[in-house]
C-alpha positions, 0 to 999 in steps of 0.5 A: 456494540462498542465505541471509539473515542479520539482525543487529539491525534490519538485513540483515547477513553476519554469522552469525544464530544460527538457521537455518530450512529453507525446505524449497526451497518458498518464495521470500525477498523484501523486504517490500512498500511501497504508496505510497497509501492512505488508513488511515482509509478501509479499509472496506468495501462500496466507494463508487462512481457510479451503474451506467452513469455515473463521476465528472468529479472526487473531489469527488461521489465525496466527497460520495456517501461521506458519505451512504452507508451505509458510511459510518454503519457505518464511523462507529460505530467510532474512528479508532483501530480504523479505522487498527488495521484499516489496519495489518493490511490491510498487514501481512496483504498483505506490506506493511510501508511505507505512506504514509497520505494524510492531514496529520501533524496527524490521523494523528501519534500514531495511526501509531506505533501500528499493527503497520507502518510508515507513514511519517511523514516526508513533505511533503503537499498534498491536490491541486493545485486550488482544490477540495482539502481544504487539507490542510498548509501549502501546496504550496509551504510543503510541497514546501519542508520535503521538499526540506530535510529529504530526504523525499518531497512527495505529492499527489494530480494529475489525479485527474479531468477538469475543467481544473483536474485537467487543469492540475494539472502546469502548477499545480505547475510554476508552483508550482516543486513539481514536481522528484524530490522529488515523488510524484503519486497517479493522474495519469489526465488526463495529456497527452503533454505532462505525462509528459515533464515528470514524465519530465524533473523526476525525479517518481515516479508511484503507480498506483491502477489500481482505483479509477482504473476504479471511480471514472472508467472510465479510469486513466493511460497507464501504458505511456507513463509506463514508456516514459518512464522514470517511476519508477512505483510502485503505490498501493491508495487506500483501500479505499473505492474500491479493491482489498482490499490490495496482492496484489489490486490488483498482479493487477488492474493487471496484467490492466488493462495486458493488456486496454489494450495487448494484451501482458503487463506483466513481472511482474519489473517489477510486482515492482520497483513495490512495492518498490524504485521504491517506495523510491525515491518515498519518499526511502528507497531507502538503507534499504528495497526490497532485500535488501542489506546494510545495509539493514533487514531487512524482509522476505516469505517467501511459498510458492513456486507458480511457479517464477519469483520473479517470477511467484510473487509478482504471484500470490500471495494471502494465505494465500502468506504464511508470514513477515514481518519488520519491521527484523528483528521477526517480525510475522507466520508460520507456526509454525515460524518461532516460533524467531525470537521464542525458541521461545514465543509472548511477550506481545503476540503471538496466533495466528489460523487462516488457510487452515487452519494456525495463525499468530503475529501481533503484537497481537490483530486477532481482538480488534478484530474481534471487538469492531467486529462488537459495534459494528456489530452484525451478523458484518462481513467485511472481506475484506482480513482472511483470517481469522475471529476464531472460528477460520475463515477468509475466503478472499482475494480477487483482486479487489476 
């Protein structure tokens, strides 16, 4: 038993002039944060390696996708449809914080558009390697500029198995980028070693579990990393290669620990993955990851099927989700929570069926669905997406 008031933007103890029964059915948490992704590649069928062989580095990967047939597909729509459908990927797992692994210079004016929040403060390198994209100023220009404007500095480290890969802490070490400002994606080619330096530099770790598997048949020594006392989070990658949202991944990654160490990963720790490490990765912890006071008030009200807190989320799907609130804006819900926006649907939200009930969402996803099928040319499924825009729905999946 318990309530939460929301006075403006923020999580308040003053008085909130509506009170919603949440029938004792329900858990209240604080909105979801995915610390990787790439917006402009959540598309799908996934792109992979020969049945049988992985990849030694992201580099063939990348040259595979270029020539894929998803890629042509994926071609026929704008960036901006592609980062639309990006942000309700989130939004329809719970998310409402994400980082988009791409420079300020692409995404700038595209993410203040979508219906959460992708950061947009944050110091970045694509890699740290002689084969990276270039992205940025420079690893050292850049982790610079997030030291002095208190934001985090991300790049992808050790994703693969070649000697640079292998040598990418030692590069940031050199580099002087490597301290509690630092976010490293992947991280599967970590020695012993390198743990305890990310451990003693106070670097936070994003576990991409999915694609680590699809793409190299391995992911990072997890276990050693939480025993080290990294702040560890969790990333999705794009959808490219990995799971269908955050909901799917956190079950996967899960079972993944289980079948590498023979034992459970908490689900209270899954939970503080995804919300507050993930604050925490993102310089933001003062703003997001809690319910506290002060706090903005983003928050998940998801249907209560387990009677642990914990356990009900790390198993909820998509069609669990009954509200979700950006600094205190409705984004999505059922239609009892429709109060919340004064009693009526106002203009710039619709409703959408999902798992047979209807549902208020900002913006018009069943629109851009329904356009980028003309596009295509054919009914596409984007199964991180529950519902169709005809009225039906898409069941969520578990994996991706």
């Amino acid at each position: 038993m318990g309530s939460i008031s929301i006075n403006g933007e923020k999580i308040s103890d003053a008085g909130f002039p509506l009170e919603i029964d949440l029938q004792k059915n329900s858990f209240v948490y604080p909105a979801l944060i995915n610390t990787h992704d790439h917006l402009q590649g959540n598309y799908r069928p996934a792109v992979g390696p020969k049945p049988g062989e992985y990849y030694l580095t992201w580099l063939p990967w990348d040259n595979d996708l270029k020539a894929s047939k998803t890629f042509t597909e994926r071609s026929k729509l704008t960036r901006e449809e592609l980062y639309a459908f990006s942000g309700y990927k989130c939004l329809f797992s719970g998310v409402t914080t994400v980082n988009d692994h791409f420079p300020q210079a692409i995404n700038k004016d595209i993410l203040p558009t979508l219906p959460i929040r992708a950061i947009l403060e944050y110091g970045l390198a694509h890699e740290a390697s002689s084969y990276d994209l270039k992205w940025g100023d420079g690893i050292e220009v850049e982790h610079k500029r997030a030291v002095e404007k208190h934001w985090p500095f991300i790049t992808h480290l050790s994703e693969g198995f070649d000697s640079e890969a292998q040598g990418g802490v030692q590069q940031l070490k050199k580099l002087k980028a490597l301290d509690k400002h630092s976010l490293l994606i992947h991280c599967i080619a970590f020695s012993d070693d390198d743990i305890a330096e990310v451990a003693k530099a106070g670097a936070s770790v994003s576990w991409c579990g999915f694609s680590n598997m699809f793409m190299f048949n391995v992911t990072c020594k997890i276990r050693k990393m939480l025993k080290a006392g990294i702040n560890v989070t969790i990333g999705t990658d794009s959808s490219a290669t990995g799971t269908a949202n955050l909901l799917s991944e956190i079950k996967y990654d899960r079972d993944l620990y289980r079948k590498m160490y023979g034992c459970d990963l908490p689900p209270k720790v899954i939970f503080e993955m995804i919300t507050i490490n993930a604050a925490r990765a993102f310089w933001l912890d003062k703003k997001l990851g809690s319910l506290e006071k002060g706090k903005l008030g983003d928050i998940l009200v998801v249907k209560g099927r387990h009677s642990d807190p914990y356990e009900n989320l790390v198993s909820a799907a998509m069609e669990d989700i009954e509200l979700l609130t950006l600094a205190g804006k409705p984004l999505y819900g059922e239609m009892r929570f429709l109060d919340l926006l004064g009693g009526n649907l106002p203009a710039g939200y619709t409703v959408i069926t999902v798992a047979g009930r209807p549902m208020f969402v900002i913006g018009d996803p069943a629109r851009l669905y329904t356009e980028a099928r003309k596009k295509i040319g054919f009914k596409k499924v984007l199964d991180y997406l529950p519902f169709e825009p005809e009225g039906g729905t898409v069941s969520a999946p578990t994996k991706g």
